[in-house]
N, C-alpha and C positions, 0 to 999 in steps of 0.2 A: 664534288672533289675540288680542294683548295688547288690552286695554279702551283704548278712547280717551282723552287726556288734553284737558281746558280748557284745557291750553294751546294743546295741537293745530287744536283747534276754532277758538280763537281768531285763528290763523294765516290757517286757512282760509275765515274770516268774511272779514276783512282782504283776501285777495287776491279772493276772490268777488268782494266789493261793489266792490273798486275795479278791478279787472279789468287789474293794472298790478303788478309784484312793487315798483317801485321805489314807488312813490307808498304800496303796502301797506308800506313793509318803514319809511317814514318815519313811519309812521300808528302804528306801533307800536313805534317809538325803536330799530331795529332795523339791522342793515347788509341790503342785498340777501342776498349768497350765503348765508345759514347758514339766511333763509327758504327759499329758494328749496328747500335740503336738505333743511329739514324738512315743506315740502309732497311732496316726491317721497318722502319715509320715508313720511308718508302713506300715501300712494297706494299704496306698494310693501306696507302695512301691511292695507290695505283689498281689497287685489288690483283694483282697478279705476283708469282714468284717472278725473279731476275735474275736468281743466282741459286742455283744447285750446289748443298752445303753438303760434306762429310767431313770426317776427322782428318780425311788424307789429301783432300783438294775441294775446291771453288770452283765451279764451270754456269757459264751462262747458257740459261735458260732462252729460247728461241725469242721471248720477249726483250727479255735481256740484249739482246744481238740488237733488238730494234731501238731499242732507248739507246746503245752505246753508241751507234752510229749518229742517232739523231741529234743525242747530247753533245757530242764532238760538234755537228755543225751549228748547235745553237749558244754554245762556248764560244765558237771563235766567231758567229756575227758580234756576239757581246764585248767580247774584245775588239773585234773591229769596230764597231760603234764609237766604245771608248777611246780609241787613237785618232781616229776620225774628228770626233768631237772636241778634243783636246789641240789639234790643228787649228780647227776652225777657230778656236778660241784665241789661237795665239794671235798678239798684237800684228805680225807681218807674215803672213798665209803663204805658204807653197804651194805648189803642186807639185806631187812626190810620181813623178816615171820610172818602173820597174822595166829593165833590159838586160839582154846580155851582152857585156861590151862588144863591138864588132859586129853584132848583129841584127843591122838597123839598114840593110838593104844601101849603105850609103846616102839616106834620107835624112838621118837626125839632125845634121849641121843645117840642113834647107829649111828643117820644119820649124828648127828653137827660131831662127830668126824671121821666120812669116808671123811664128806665135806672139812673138813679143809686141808685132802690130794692133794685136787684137787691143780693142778694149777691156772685153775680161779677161784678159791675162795675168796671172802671177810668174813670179820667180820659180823657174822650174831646178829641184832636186830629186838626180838622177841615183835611182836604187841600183846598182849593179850586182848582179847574182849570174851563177850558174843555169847551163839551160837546166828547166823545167822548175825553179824558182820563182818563177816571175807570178804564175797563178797564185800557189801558198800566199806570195809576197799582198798579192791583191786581195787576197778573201779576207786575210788576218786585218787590214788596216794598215799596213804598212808603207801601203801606196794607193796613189787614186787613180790611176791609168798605167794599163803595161803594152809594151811593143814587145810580141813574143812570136816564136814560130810554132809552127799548129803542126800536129795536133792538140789538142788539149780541152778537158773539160769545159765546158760553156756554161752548165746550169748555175742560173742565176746571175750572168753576165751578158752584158751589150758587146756585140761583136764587130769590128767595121773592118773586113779583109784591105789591106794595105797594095800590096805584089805578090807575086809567084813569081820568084825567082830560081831559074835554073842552078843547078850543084854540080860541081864537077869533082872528081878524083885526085886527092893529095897524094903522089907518094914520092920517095925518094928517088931523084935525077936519074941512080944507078939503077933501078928497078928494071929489069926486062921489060913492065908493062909501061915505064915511059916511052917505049920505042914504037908501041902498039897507036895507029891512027882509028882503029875503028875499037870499044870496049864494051863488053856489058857483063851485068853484075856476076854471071855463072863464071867468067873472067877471076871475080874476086874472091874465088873459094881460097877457104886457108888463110887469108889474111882478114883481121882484125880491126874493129876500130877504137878509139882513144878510152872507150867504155869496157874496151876486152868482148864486144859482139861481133856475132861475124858480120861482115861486108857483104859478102853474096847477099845477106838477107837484109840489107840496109838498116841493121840493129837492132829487127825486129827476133824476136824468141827463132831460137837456129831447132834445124833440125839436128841430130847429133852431128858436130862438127871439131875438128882441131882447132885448137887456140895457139897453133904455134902460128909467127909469123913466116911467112914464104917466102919473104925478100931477104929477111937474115935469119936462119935457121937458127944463130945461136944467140939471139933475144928472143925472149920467151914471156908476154908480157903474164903478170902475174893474174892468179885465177879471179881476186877481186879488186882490179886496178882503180888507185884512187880517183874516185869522182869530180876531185874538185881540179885539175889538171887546166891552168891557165891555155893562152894562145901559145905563149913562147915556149911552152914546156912541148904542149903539141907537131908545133913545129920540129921542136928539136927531134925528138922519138918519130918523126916520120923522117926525118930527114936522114937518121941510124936505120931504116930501113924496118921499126920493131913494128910502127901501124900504119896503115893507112886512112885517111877518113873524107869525108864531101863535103869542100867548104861552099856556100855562095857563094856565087862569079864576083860580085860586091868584096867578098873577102881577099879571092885570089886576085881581085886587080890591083888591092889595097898592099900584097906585101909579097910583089913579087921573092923568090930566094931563089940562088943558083942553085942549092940542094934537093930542089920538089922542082918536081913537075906536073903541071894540073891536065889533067886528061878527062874530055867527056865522056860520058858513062852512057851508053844509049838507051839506057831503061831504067835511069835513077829516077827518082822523082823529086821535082820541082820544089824549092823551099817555099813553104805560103806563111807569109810575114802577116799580121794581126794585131788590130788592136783592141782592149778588152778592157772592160772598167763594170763597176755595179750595177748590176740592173735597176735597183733602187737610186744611183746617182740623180742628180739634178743640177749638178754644180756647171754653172754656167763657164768655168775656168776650163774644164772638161769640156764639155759641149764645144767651145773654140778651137781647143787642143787635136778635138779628133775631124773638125772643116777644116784643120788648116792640114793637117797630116794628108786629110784624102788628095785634099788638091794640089800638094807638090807631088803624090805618088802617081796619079794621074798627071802631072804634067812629065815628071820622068817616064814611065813607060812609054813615052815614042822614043826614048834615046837607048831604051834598058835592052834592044838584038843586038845594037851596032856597039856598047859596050861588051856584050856577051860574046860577040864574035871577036873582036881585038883581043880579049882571053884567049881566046881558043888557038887564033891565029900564031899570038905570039907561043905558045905552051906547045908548038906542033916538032915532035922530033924534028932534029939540026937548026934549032932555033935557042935562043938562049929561054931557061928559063927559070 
């Protein structure tokens, strides 16, 4: 059997996902029949069917299922190669850090300037995305190290945990629960976070639960709230009372507002900050990036209660906050 080509693969992404030759064969500037030929050389290449054909629909075949997933990840290392490669090439090299603004544990300003001592250091460009972007961001090429919070897929990535930093509860000054000294999540039934999940369940899949908010009964955030909702947007909708959510103590020491108040949560769980690059990496520019990272996180965590606690301190009903 001859080795598979990315083109091939790419044929067969195309009709997978779209489960339709015509609709695939438009998707890819292509006529029908000469697809349709080269998924059946395919198949006739692979010895097996991939696509269960009738007049009325397209459905993949169990094998099928196994190529479509596999082709997706051997598409995007090829892409990521390609971007990769094309960096490397350029006359003056970066290094490309994927983050989500804000949340960098209050480390990033410590780290860019210990990094720049290094010998292999490049000029670092910072990728900024939404949580749960930052992986995508790293597998495709798009970047060569990301600072991100965990959970998150690992296979095929170097992992070096940074901190675990504690979260506390955003909600609006007027909320009955700012007045509350002791909190825990069963606390948070009924209200919402910035994603439309419930809080009780820390955003994890709810059991059936209301999506109205509890603090202002007549915001009602909607059933698919948009995901891409900045800090300031956040802030604001917490501060009208429509969500609540758990920012890092890092965050909340960063911006204080008289409209929120930040309250511990006694059974929330700890933000774990991470940093994550190729397992295949070797880039020395890297390698630096993530000695210098450890060793200012590690040099913060002796100070990281005694800021945790001035949080807490100042956020404590009859205090300003």
């Amino acid at each position: 059997m001859n080795d598979l080509e990315v083109r091939q693969l790419r044929y067969f992404v195309a009709v997978a996902e779209e489960l339709h030759f015509g609709r695939a064969a438009e998707r890819l500037g292509m006529a029908q029949p000469p697809l349709s030929r080269a998924i059946r050389e395919l198949e006739r290449q692979l010895g097996v069917p991939l696509l269960e054909r009738t007049t009325r629909r397209v459905a993949l075949t169990p094998a099928g299922e196994v190529l479509l997933r596999d082709a997706r990840t051997a598409l995007d290392a090829v892409a990521a190669a390609a971007r990769r490669t094309r960096r490397a090439g350029r006359p003056e090299p970066v290094l490309r850090l994927a983050l989500k603004a804000d949340f960098d544990g209050g480390l990033l300003p410590r780290i860019l300037s210990a990094y720049q001592e290094e010998p292999a250091a490049l000029p670092v460009e910072l990728v900024l995305g939404g949580r749960g972007e930052q992986e995508p961001t790293l597998r495709d090429g798009r970047a060569d190290i990301a600072l991100l919070p965990g959970p998150f897929n690992t296979r095929g990535l170097d992992v070096e945990p940074l901190l675990t930093e504690p979260r506390l509860l955003a909600v609006a000054a007027n909320d009955p629960l700012a007045a509350r000294t002791c909190l825990h999540l069963e606390d948070l039934k009924g209200r919402v976070l910035p994603d439309g999940s419930p809080a009780d369940h820390e955003g994890f899949p709810p059991t059936p639960a209301t999506t109205k908010a509890a603090g202002n009964p007549s915001l009602v955030p909607p059933p698919s709230p948009p995901s891409g909702l900045d800090l300031a947007q956040i802030f604001s909708l917490t501060e009208l009372g429509g969500i609540v959510w758990f920012p890092p103590t890092s965050i909340a020491r960063r911006h204080p507002r008289p409209g929120i108040a930040y309250r511990p949560v006694e059974d929330l769980t700890p933000l774990e900050l991470t940093l994550a690059w190729p397992g295949e990496s070797r880039s020395a520019a890297v390698a630096a990036f993530v000695r210098v990272a450890v060793g200012v996180a590690a040099a913060a965590a002796g100070v990281a209660e005694e800021a945790v606690e001035a949080v807490v301190v100042a956020a404590r009903p009859g205090r300003s906050s």
